[in-house]
PyMOL Python script that loads the backbone (N, CA, C, O; Angstrom):
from pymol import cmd

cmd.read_pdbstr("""\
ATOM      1  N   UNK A   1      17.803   6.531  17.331  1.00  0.00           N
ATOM      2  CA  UNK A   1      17.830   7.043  18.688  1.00  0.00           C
ATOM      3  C   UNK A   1      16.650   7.988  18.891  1.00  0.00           C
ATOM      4  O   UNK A   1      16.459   8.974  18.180  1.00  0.00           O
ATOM      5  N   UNK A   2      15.710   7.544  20.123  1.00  0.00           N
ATOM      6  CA  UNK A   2      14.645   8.458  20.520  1.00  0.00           C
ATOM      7  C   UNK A   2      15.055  10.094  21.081  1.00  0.00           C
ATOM      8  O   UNK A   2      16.239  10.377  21.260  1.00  0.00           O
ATOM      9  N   UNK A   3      14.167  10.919  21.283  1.00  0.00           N
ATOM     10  CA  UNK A   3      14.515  12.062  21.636  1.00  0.00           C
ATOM     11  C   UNK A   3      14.207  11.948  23.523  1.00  0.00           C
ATOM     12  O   UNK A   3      13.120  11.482  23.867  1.00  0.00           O
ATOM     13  N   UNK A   4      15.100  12.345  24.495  1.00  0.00           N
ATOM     14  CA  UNK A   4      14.595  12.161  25.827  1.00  0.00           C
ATOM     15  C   UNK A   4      13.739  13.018  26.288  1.00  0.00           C
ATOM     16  O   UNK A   4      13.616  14.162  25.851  1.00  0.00           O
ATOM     17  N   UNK A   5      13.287  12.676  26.922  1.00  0.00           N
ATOM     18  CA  UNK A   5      11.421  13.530  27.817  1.00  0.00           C
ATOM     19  C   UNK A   5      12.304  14.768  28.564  1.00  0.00           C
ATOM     20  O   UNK A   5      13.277  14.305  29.160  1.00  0.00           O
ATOM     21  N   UNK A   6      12.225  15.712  28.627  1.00  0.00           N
ATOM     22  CA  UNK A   6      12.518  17.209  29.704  1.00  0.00           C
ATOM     23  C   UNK A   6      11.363  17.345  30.195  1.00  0.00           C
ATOM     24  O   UNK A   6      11.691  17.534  31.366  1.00  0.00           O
ATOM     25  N   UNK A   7      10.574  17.379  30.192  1.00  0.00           N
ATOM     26  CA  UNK A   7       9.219  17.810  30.882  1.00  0.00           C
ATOM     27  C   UNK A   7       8.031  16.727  30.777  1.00  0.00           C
ATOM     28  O   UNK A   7       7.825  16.031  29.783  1.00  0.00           O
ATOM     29  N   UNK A   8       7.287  16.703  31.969  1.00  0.00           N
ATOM     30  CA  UNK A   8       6.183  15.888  31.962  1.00  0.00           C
ATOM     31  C   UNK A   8       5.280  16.551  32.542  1.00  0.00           C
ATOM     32  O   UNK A   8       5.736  17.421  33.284  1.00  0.00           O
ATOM     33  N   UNK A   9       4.156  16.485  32.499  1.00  0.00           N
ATOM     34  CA  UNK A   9       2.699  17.203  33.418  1.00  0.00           C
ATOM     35  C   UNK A   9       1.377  16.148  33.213  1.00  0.00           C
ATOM     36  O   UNK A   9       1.006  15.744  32.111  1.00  0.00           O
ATOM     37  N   UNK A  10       0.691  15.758  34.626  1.00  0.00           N
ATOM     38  CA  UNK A  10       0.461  15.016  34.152  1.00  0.00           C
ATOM     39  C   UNK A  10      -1.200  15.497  33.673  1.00  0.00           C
ATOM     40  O   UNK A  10      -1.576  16.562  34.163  1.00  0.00           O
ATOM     41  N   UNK A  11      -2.216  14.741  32.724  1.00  0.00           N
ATOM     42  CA  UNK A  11      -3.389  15.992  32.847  1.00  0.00           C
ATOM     43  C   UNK A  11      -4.308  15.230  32.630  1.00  0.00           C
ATOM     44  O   UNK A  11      -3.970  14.091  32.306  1.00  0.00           O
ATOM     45  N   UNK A  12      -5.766  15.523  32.712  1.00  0.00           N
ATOM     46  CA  UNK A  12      -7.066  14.983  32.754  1.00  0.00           C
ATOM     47  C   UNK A  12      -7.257  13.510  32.099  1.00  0.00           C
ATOM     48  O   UNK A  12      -6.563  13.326  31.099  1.00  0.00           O
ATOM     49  N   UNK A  13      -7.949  12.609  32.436  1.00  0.00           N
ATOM     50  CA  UNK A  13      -8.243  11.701  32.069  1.00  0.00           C
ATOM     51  C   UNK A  13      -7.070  10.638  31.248  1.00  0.00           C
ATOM     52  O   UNK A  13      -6.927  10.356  30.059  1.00  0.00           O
ATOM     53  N   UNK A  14      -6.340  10.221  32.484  1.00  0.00           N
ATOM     54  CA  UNK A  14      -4.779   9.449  32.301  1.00  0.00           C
ATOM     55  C   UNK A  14      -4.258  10.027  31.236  1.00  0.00           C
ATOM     56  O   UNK A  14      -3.927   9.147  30.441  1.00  0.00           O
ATOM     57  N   UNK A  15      -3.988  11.257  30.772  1.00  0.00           N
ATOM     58  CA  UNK A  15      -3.155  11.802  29.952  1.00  0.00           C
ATOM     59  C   UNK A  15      -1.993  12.317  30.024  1.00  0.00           C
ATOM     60  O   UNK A  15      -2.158  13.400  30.584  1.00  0.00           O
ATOM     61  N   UNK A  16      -0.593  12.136  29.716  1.00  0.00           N
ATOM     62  CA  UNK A  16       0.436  12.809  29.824  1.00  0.00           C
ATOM     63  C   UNK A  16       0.852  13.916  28.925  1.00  0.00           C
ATOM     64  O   UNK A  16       1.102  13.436  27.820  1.00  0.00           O
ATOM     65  N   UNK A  17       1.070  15.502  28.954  1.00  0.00           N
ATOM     66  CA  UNK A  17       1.595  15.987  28.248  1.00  0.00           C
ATOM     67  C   UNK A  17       3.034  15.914  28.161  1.00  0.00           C
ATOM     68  O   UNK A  17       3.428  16.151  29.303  1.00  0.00           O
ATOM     69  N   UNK A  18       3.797  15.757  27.582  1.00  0.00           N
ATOM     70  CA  UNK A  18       5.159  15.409  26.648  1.00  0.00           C
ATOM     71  C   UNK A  18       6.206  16.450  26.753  1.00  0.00           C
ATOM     72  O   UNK A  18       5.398  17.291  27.148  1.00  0.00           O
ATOM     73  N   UNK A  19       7.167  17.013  26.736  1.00  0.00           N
ATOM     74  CA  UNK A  19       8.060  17.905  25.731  1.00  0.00           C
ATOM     75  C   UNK A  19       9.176  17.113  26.016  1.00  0.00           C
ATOM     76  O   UNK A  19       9.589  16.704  27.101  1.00  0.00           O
ATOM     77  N   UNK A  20       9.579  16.965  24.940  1.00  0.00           N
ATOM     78  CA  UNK A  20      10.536  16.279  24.204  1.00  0.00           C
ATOM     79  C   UNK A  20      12.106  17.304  24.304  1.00  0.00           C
ATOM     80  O   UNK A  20      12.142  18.473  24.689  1.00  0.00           O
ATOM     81  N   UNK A  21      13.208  16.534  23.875  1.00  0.00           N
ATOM     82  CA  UNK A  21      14.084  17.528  23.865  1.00  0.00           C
ATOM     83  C   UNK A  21      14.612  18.651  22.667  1.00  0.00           C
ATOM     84  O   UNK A  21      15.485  19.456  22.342  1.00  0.00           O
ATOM     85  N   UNK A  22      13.721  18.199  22.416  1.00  0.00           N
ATOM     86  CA  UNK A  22      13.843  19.450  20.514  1.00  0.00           C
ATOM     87  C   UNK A  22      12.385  20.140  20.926  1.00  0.00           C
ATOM     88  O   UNK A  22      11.672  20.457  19.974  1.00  0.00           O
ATOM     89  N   UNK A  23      11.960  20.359  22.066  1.00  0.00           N
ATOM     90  CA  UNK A  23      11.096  21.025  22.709  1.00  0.00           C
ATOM     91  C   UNK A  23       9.531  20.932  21.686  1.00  0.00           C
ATOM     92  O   UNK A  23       8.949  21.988  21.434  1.00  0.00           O
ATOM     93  N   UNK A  24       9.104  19.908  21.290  1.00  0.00           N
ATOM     94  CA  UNK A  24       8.182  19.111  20.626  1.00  0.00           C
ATOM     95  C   UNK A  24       7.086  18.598  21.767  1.00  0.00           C
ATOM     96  O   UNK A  24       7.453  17.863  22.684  1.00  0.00           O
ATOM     97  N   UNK A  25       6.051  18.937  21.667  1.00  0.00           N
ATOM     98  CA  UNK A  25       4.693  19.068  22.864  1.00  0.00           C
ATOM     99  C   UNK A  25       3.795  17.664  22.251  1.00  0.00           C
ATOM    100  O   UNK A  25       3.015  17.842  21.316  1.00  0.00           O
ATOM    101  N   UNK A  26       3.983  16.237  22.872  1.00  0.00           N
ATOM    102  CA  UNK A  26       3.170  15.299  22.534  1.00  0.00           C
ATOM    103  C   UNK A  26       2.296  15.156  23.760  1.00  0.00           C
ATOM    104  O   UNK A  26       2.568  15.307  24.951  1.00  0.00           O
ATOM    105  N   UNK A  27       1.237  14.842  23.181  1.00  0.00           N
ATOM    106  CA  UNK A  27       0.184  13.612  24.116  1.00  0.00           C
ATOM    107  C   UNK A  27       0.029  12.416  24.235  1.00  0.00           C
ATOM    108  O   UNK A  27      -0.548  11.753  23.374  1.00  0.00           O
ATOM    109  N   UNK A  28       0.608  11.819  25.533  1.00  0.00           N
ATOM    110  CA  UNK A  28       0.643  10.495  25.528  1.00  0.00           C
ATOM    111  C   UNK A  28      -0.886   9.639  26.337  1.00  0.00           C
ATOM    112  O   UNK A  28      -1.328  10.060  27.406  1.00  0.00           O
ATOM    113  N   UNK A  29      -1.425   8.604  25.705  1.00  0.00           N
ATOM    114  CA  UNK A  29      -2.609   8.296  26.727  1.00  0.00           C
ATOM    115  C   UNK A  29      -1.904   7.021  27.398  1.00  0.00           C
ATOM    116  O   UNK A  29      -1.120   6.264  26.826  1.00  0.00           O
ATOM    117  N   UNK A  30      -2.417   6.922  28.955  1.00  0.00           N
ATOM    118  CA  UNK A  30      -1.995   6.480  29.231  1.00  0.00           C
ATOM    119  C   UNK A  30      -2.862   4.892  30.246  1.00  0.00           C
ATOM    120  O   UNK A  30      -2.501   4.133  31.145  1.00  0.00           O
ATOM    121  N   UNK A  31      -3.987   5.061  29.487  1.00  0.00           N
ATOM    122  CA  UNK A  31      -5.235   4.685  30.260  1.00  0.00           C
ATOM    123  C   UNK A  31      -5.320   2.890  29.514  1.00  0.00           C
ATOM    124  O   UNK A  31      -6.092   2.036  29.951  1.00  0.00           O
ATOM    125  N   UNK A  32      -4.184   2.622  28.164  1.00  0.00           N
ATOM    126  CA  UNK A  32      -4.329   1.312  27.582  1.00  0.00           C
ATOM    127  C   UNK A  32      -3.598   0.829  28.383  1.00  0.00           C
ATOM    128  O   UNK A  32      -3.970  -0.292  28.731  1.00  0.00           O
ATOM    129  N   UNK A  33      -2.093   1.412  29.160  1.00  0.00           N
ATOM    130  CA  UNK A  33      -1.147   0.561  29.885  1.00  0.00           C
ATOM    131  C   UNK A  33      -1.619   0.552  31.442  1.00  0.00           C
ATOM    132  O   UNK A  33      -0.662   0.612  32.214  1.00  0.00           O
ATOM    133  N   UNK A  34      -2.883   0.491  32.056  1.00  0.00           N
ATOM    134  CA  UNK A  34      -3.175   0.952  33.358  1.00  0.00           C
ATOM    135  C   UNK A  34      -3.176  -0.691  33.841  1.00  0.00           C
ATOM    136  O   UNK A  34      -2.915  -1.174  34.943  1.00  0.00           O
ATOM    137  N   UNK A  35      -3.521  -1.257  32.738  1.00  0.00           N
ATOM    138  CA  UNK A  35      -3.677  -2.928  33.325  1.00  0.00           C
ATOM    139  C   UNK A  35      -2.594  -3.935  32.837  1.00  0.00           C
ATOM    140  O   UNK A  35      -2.770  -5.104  32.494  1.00  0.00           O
ATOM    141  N   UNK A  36      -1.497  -3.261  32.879  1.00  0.00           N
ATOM    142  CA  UNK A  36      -0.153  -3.868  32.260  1.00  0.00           C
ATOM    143  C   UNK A  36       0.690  -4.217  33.562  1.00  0.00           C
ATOM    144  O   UNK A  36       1.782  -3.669  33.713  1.00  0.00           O
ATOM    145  N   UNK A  37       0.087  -5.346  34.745  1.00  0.00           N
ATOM    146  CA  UNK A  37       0.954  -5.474  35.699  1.00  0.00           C
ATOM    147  C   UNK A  37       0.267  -4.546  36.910  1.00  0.00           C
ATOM    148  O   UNK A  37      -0.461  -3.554  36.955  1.00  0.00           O
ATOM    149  N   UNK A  38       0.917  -5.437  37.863  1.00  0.00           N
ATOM    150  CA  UNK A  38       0.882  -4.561  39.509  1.00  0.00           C
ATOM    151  C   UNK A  38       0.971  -3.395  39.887  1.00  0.00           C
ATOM    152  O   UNK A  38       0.361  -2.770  40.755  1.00  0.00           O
ATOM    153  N   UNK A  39       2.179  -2.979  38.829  1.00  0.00           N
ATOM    154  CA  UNK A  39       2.942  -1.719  39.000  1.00  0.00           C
ATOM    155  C   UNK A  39       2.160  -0.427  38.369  1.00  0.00           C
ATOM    156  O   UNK A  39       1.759   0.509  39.062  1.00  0.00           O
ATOM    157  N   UNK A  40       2.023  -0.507  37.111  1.00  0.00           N
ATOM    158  CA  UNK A  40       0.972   0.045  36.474  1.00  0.00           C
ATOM    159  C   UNK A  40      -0.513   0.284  36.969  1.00  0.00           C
ATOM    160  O   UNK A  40      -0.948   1.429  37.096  1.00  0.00           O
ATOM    161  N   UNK A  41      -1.244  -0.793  37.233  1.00  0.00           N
ATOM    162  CA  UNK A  41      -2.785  -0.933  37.974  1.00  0.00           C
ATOM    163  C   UNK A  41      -2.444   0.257  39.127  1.00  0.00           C
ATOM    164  O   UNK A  41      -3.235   1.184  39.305  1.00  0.00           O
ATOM    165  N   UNK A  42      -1.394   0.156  39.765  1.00  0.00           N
ATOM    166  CA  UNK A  42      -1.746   1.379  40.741  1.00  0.00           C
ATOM    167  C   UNK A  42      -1.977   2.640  40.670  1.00  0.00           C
ATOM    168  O   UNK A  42      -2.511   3.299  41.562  1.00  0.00           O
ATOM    169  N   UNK A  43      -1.347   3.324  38.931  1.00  0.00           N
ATOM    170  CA  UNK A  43      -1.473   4.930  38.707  1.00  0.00           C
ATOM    171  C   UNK A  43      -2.805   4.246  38.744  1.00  0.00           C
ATOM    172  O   UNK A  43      -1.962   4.022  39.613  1.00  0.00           O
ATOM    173  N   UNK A  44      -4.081   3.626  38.732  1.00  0.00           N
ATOM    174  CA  UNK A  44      -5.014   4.586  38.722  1.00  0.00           C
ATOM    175  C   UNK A  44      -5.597   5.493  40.042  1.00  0.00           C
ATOM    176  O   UNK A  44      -5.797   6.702  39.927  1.00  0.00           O
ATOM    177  N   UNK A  45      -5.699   5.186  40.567  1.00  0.00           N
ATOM    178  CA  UNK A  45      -4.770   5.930  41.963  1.00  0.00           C
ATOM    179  C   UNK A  45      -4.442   7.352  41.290  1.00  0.00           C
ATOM    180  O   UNK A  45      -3.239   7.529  41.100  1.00  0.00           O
ATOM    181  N   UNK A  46      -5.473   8.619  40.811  1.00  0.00           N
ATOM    182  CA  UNK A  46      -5.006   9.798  40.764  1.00  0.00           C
ATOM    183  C   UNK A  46      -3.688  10.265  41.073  1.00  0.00           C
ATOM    184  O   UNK A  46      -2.711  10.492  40.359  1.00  0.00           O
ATOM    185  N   UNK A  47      -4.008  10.406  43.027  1.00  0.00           N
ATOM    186  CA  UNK A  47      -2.806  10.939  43.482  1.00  0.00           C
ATOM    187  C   UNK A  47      -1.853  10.439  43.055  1.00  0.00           C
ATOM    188  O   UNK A  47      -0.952  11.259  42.883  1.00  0.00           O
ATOM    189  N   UNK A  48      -1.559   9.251  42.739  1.00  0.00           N
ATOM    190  CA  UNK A  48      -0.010   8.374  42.545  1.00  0.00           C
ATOM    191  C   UNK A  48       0.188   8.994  40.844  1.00  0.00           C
ATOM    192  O   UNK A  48       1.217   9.576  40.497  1.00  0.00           O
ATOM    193  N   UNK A  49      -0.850   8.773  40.018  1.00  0.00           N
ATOM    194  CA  UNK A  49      -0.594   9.005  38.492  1.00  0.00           C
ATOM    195  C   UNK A  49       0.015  10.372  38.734  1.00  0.00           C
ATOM    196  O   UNK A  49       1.194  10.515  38.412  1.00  0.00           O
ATOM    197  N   UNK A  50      -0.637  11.383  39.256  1.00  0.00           N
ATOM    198  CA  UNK A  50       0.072  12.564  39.400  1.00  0.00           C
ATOM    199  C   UNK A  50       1.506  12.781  39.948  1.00  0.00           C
ATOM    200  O   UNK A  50       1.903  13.946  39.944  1.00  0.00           O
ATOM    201  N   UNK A  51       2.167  12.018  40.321  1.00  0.00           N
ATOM    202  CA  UNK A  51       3.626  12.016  40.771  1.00  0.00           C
ATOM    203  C   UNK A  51       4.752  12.020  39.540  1.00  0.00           C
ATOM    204  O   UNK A  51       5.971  12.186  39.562  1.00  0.00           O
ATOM    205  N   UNK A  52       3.975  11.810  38.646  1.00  0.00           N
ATOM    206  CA  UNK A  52       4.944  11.611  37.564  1.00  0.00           C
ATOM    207  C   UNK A  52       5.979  12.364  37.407  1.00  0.00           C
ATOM    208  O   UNK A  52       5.391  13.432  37.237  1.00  0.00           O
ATOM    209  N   UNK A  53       6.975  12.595  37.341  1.00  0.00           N
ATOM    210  CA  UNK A  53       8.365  13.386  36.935  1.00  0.00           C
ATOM    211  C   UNK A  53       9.422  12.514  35.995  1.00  0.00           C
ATOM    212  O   UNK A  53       9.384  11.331  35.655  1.00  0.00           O
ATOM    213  N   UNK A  54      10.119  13.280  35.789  1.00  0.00           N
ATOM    214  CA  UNK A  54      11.265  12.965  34.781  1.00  0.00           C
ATOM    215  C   UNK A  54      12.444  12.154  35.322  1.00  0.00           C
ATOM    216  O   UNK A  54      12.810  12.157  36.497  1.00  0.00           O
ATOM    217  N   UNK A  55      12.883  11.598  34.521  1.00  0.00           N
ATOM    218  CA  UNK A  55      13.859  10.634  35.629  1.00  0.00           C
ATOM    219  C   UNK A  55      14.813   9.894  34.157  1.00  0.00           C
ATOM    220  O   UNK A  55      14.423   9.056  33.344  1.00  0.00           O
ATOM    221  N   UNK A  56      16.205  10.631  34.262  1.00  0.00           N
ATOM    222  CA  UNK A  56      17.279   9.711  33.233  1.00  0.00           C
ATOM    223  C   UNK A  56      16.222   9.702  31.685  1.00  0.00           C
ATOM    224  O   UNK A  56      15.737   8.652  31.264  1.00  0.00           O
ATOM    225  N   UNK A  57      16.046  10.812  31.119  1.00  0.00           N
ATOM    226  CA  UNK A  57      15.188  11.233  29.474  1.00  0.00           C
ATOM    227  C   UNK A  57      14.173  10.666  29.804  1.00  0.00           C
ATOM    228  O   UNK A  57      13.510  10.512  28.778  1.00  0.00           O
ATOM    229  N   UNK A  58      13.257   9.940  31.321  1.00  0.00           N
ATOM    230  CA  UNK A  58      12.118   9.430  30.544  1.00  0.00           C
ATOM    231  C   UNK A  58      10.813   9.671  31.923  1.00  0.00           C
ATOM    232  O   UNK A  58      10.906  10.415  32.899  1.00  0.00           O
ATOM    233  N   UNK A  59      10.359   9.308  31.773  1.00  0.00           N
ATOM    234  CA  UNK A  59       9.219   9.589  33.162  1.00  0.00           C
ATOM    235  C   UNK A  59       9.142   8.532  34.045  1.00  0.00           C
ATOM    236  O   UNK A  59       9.584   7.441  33.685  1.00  0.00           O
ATOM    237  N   UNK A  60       8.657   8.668  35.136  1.00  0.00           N
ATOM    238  CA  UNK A  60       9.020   7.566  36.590  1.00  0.00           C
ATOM    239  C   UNK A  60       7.904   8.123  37.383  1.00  0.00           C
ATOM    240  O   UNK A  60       7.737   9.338  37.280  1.00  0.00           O
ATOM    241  N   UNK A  61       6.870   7.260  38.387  1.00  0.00           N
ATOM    242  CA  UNK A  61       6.165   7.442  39.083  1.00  0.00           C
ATOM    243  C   UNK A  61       6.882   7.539  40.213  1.00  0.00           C
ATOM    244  O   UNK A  61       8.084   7.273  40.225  1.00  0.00           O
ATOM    245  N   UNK A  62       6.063   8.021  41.532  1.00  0.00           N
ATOM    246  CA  UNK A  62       6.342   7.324  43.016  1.00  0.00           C
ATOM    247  C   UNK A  62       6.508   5.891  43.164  1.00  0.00           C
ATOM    248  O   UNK A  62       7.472   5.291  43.640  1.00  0.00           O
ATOM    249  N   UNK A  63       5.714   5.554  42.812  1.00  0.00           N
ATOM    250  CA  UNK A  63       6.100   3.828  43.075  1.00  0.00           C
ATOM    251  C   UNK A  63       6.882   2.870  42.099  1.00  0.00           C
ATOM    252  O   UNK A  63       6.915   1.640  42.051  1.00  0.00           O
ATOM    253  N   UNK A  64       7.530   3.883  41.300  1.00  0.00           N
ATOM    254  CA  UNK A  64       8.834   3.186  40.574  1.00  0.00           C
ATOM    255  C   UNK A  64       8.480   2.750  39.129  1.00  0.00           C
ATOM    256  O   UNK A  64       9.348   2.267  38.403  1.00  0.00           O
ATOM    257  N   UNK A  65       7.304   2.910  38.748  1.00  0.00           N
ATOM    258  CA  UNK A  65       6.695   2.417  37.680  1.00  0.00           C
ATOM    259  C   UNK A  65       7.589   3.855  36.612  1.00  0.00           C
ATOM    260  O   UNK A  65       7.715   5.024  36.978  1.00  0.00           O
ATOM    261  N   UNK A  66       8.012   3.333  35.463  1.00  0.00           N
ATOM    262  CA  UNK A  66       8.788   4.146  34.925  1.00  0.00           C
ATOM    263  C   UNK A  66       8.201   3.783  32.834  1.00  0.00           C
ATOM    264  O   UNK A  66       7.581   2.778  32.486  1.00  0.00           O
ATOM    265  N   UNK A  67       8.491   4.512  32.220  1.00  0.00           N
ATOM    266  CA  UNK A  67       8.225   4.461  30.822  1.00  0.00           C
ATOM    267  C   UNK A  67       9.547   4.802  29.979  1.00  0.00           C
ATOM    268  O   UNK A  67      10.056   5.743  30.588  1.00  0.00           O
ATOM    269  N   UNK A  68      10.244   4.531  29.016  1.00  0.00           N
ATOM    270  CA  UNK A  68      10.879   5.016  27.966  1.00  0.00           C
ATOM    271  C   UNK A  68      10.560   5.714  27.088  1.00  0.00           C
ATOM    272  O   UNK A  68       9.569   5.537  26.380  1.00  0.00           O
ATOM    273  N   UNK A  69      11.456   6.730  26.987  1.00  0.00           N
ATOM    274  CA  UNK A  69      11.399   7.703  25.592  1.00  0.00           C
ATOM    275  C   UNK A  69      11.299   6.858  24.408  1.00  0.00           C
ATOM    276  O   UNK A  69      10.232   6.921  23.797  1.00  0.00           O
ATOM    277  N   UNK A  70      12.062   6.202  24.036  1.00  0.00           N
ATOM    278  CA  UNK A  70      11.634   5.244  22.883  1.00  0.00           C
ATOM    279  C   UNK A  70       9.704   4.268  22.525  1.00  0.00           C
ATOM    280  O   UNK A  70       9.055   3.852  21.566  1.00  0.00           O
ATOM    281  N   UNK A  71       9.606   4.354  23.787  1.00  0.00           N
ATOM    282  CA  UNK A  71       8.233   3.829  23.876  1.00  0.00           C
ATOM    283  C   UNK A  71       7.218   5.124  23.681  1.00  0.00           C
ATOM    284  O   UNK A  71       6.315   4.972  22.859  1.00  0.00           O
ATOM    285  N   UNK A  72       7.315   6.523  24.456  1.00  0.00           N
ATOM    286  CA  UNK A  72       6.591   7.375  24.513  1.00  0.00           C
ATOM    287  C   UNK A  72       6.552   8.032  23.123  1.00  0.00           C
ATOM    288  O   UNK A  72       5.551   8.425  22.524  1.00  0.00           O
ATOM    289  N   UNK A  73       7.665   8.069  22.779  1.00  0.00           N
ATOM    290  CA  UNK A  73       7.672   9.379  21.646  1.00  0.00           C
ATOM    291  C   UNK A  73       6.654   8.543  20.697  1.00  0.00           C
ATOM    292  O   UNK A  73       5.545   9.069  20.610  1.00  0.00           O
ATOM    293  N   UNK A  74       6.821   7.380  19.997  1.00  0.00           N
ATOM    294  CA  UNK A  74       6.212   6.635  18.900  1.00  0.00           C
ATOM    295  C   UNK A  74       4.948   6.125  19.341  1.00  0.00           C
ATOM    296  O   UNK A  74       4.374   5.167  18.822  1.00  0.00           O
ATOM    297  N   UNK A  75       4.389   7.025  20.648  1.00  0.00           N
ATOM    298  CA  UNK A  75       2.986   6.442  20.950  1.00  0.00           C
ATOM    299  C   UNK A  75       2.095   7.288  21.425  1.00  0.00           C
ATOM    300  O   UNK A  75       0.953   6.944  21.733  1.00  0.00           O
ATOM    301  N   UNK A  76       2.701   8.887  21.561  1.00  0.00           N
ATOM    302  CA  UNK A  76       1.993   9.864  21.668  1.00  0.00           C
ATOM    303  C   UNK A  76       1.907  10.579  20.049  1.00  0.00           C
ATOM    304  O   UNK A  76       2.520  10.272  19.026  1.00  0.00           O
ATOM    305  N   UNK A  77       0.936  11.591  20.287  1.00  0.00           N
ATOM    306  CA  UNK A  77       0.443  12.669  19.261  1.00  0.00           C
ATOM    307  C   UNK A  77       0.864  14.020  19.487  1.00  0.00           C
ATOM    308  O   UNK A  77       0.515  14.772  20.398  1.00  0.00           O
ATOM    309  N   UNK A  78       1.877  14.292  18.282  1.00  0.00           N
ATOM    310  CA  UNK A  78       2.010  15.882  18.279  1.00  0.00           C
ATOM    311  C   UNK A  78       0.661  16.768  18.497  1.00  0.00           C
ATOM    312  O   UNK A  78      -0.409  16.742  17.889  1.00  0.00           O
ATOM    313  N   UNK A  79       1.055  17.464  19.454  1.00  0.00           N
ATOM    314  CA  UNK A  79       0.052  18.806  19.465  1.00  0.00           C
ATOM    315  C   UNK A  79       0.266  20.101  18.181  1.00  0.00           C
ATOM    316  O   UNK A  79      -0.464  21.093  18.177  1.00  0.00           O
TER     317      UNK A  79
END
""", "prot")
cmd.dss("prot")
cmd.show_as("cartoon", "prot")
cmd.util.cbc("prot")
cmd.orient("prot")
């Protein structure tokens, strides 16, 4: 079982900072999945990438594009 996302921010150059729920600070990049589909292609779209928030342990855009904790944790880098 993955740990769920509490916090997201989103930061420079398609990067997500992380905290986890054992309050663990990863970096996720997010610039390999930008061409993974319709849904995706649109964060590049600043404003939209920046919408990111938390949603049920895991992160969710405005336009519904969403990620799993199980996917994030094992693909970002501890700070």
């Amino acid at each position: 079982m993955y740990l769920g996302v509490k916090a997201v921010e989103p930061q420079a150059n398609y990067m997500l900072l992380l905290t986890f729920e054992n309050d663990e600070k990863r970096l996720f990049d997010m610039k390999p999945y930008l061409d993974f589909g319709p849904v995706f292609k649109t964060l590049k779209d600043e404003s939209l990438f920046r919408s990111v928030h938390t949603a049920f342990r895991s992160v969710e855009w405005a336009n519904e594009a969403d990620l799993d904790p199980e996917m994030l944790y094992p693909n970002s880098l501890p700070l």
